[in-house]
C-alpha positions as CSV (number, residue, x, y, z in Angstrom):
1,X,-13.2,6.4,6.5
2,X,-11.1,6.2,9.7
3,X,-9.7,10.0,8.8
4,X,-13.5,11.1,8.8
5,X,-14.5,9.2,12.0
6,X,-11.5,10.6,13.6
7,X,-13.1,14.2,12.3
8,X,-16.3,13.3,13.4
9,X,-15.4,12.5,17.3
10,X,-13.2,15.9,17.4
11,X,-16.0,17.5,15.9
12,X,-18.6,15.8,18.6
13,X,-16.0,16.8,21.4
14,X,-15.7,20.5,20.3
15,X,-19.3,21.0,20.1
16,X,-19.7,19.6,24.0
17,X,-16.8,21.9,25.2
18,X,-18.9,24.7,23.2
19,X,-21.8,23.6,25.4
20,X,-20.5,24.0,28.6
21,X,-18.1,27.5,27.7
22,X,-21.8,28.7,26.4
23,X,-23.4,27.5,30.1
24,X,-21.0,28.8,31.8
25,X,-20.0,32.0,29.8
26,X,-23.8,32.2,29.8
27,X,-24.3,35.7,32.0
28,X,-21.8,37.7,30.0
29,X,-23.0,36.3,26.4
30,X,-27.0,36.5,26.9
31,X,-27.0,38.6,30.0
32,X,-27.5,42.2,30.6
33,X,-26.3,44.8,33.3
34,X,-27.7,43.2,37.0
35,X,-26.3,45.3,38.9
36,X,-23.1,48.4,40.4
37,X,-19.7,47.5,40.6
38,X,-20.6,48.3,44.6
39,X,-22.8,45.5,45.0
40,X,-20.7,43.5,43.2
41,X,-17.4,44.0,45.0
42,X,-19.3,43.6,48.5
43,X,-20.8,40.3,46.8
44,X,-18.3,38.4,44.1
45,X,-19.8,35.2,44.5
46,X,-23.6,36.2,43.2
47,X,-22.2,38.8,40.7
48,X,-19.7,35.9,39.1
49,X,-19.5,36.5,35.0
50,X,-22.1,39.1,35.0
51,X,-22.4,42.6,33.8
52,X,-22.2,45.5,36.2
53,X,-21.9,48.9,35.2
54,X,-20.6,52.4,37.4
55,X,-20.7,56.2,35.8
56,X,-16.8,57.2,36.6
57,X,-16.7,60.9,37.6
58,X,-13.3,61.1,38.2
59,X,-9.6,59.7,37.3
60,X,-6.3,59.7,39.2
61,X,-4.5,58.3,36.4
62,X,-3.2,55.1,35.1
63,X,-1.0,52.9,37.3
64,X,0.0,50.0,35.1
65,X,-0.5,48.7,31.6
66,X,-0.5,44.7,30.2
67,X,0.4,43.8,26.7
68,X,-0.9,40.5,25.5
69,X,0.9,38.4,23.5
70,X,1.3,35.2,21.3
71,X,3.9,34.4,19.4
72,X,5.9,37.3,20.8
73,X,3.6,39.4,18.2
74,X,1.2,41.7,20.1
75,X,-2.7,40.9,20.1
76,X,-4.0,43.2,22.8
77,X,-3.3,46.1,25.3
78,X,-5.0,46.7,28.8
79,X,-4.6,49.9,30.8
80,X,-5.3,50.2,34.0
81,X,-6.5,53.5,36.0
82,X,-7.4,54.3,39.4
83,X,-10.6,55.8,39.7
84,X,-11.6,58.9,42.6
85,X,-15.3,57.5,42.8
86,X,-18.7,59.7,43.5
87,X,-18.2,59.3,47.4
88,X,-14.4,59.3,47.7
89,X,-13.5,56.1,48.0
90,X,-10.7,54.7,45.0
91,X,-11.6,51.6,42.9
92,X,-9.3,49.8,40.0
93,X,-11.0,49.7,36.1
94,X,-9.3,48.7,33.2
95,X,-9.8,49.1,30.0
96,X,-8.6,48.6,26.1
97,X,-10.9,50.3,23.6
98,X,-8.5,53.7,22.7
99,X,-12.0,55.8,23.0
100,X,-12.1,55.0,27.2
101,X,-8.7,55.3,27.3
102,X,-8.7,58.8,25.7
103,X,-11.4,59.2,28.2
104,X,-9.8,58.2,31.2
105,X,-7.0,60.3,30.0
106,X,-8.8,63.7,30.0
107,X,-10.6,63.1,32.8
108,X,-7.6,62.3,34.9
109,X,-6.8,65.6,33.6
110,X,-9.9,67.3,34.2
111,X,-9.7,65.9,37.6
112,X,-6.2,67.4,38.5
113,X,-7.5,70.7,37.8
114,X,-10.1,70.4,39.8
115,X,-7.6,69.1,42.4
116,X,-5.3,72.2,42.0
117,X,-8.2,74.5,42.0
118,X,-7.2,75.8,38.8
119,X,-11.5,74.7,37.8
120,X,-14.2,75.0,40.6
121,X,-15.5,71.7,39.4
122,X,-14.3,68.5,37.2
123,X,-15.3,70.0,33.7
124,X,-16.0,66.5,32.1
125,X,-19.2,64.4,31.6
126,X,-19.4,61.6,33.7
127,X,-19.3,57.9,31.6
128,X,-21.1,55.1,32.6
129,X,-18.5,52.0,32.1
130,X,-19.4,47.9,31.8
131,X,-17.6,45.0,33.2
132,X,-17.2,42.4,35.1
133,X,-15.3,42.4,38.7
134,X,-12.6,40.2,39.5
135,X,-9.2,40.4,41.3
136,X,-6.2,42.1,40.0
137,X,-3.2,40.0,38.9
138,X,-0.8,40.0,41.6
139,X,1.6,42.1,39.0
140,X,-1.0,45.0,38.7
141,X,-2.1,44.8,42.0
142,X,1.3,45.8,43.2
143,X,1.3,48.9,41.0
144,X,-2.2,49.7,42.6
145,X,-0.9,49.7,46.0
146,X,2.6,52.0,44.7
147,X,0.3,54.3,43.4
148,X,-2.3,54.4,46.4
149,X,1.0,55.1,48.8
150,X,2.4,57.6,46.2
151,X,-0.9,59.8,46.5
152,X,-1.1,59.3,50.3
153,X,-4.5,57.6,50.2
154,X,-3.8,54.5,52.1
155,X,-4.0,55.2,56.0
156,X,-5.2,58.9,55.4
157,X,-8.9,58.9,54.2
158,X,-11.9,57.0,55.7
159,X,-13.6,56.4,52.6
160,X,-13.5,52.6,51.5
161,X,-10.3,51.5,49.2
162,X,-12.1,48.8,46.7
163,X,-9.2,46.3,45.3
164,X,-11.2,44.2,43.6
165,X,-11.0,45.4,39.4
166,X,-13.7,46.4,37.4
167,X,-12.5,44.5,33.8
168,X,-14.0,46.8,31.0
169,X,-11.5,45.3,28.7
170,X,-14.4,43.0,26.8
171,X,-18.0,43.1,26.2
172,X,-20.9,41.2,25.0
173,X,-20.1,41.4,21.6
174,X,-16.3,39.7,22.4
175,X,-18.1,37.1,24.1
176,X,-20.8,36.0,21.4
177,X,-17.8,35.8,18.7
178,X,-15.2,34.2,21.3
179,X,-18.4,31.7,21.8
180,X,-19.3,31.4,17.6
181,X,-15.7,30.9,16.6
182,X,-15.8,27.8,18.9
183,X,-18.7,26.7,17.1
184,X,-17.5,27.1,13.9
185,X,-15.1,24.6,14.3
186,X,-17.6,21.8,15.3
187,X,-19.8,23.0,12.2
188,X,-16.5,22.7,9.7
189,X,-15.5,19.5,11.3
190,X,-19.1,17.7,10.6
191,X,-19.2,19.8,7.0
192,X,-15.6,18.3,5.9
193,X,-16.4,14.5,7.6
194,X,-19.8,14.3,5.5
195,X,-18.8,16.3,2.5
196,X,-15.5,13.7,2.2
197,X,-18.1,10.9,3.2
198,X,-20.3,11.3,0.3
199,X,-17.6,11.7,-2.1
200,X,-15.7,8.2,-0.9
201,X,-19.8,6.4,-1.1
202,X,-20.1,8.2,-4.7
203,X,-16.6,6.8,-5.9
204,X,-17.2,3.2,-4.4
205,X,-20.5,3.5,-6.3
206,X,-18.5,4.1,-9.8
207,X,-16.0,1.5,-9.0
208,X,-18.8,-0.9,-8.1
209,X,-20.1,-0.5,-11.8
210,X,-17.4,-2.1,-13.0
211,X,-17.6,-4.8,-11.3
212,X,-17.6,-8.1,-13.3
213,X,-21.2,-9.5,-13.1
């Protein structure tokens, strides 16, 4: 019975840690877009773990790229691409489904013909994206900067340089099962305890009928 008590407080403890990762995960798991990755670069602090969205028009290419790891065996990628926005200014995004990456890809592209005049216009459909914004790991922020000097844009264009990334590397849907696998182990914890609880009180019962009266 100790075993099952044991069960029952790591059970009790998961479920509160589920509780407060679901309060305070609450804006990307329940929430919907609130708002531009403008407003929420000018304004991290109200825009915290919430869902912003911008249509990308145009690509400059990818600057770095993060594998993910545990165990040494791979688990995900993130690429990371600088973005020529509607009204020249540069912004970070990263992504890791293959379809935005393909994207990206074309449109970066797209976007050096357009560039080298060899198109009179960026022959691509704009895509909206969805993230969240947060700084760049010092690592990829590095590669931002190399790649903003390679191209000549720092000190040579008045439009605004945004450093601040626009994560499209998970969505809503990574969030509710990151959120219901921490639950399920809470719900399997009390399910085990009681299950193994009722089968020790329905064995003490048998032994109890034999008993000497």
């Amino acid at each position: 019975m100790k075993s099952q008590a044991k069960l029952l407080v790591i059970s009790t403890i998961a479920l509160i840690f589920f509780g407060v990762a679901v309060f305070f995960l609450r804006g990307l798991i329940f929430g919907d877009v609130v708002g531009t990755y403008e407003q929420a670069a000018a304004n991290r602090t109200e825009y915290n773990d919430k869902w912003v969205s911008y249509e990308v028009v145009a690509c400059l290419g990818k600057y770095a790229e993060k594998t993910e790891s545990t165990n040494f065996i791979p688990t995900g990628h993130e690429y990371y691409y600088l973005i020529w926005m509607k009204d020249g200014s540069f912004m970070p995004i990263s992504v890791s489904k293959k379809e935005d990456r393909e994207y990206l890809d074309k449109l970066t592209d797209a976007t050096y013909d357009y560039i080298d005049k060899k198109t009179e216009k960026i022959e691509m459909d704009p895509k909206v994206f969805t993230g969240t914004v947060k700084s760049q790991e010092a690592k990829a922020k590095t590669y931002y900067m190399e790649a903003l000097n390679k191209m000549n844009i720092i000190g040579k264009t008045k439009n605004t340089i945004y450093y601040d990334l626009m994560d499209c590397s998970a969505s809503k849907t990574y969030y509710r099962l990151l959120a219901g696998g921490v639950l399920l182990i809470p719900v399997l914890g009390y399910t085990v305890a009681i299950v193994n609880i009722a089968k020790a009180r329905k064995k003490l019962s048998k032994e109890e009928e034999y008993l000497p009266k």
